[in-house]
C-alpha positions in Angstrom: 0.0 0.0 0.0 2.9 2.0 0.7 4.2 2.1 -3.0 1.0 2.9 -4.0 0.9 6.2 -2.6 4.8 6.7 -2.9 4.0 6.7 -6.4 1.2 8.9 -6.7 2.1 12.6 -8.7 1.0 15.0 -5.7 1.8 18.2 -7.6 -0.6 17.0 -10.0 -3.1 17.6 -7.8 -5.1 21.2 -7.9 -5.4 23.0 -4.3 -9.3 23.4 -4.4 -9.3 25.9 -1.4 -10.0 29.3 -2.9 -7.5 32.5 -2.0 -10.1 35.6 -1.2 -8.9 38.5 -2.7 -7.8 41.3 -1.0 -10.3 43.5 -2.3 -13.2 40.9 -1.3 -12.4 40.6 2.7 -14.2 43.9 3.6 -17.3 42.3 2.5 -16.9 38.9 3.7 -16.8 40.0 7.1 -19.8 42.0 6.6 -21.6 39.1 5.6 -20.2 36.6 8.1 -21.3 39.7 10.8 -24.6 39.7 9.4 -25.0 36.0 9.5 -24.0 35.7 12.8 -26.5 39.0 14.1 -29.5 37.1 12.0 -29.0 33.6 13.4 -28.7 35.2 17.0 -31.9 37.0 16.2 -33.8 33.8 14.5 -32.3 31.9 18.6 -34.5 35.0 20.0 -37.1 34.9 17.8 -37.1 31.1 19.0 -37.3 31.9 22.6 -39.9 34.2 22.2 -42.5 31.8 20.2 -41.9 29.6 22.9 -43.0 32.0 25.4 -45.6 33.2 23.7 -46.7 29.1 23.2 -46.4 28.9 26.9 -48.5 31.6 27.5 -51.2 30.8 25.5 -51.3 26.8 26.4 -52.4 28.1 29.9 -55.1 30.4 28.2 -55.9 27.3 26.0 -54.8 28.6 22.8 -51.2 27.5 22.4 -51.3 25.6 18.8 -51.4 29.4 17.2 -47.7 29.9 17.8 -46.8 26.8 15.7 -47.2 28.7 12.5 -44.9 31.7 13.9 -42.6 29.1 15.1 -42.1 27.4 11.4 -42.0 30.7 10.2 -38.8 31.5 12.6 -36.8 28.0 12.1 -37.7 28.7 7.9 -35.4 31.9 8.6 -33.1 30.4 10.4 -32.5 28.1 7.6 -32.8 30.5 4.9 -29.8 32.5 6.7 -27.7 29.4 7.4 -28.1 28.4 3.7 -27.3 31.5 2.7 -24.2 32.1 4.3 -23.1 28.5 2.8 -23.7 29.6 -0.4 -21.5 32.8 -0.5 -18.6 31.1 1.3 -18.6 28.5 -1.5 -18.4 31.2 -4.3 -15.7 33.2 -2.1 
């Protein structure tokens, strides 16, 4: 197994990391700060549905909030996804 890889042209191989230009860092730590501030948000946003759930299971009402709450974890996902998606084209 050994002379298997021994033999193997390694500077054949491309680097598939991506170099950020200079020019681009600025903005990618604009949008890594904006990921960050909207997923803390959406963990809020979380914690408040539940609340509100909590609330209005006592009153008797508490299956409302599951809409809101889908709504909340659907933007939570939309920002993960979207920070993915620039960092693979950065």
């Amino acid at each position: 197994m050994q002379n298997i890889v021994a033999r193997l042209p390694f500077d054949a191989i491309p680097n598939p990391t991506p170099t950020v230009p200079e020019q681009a860092k600025g903005l990618l730590t604009i949008l890594n700060w904006a990921s960050g501030i909207g997923l803390v948000l959406g963990v809020l946003g979380v914690i408040i549905v539940g609340i509100g759930m909590v609330i209005q299971l006592s009153r008797g009402n508490g299956g409302e909030h599951l809409g809101k709450l889908g709504w909340v974890l659907g933007g939570c996902i939309i920002i993960t996804g979207a920070s993915g998606i620039v960092r693979a084209f950065a």
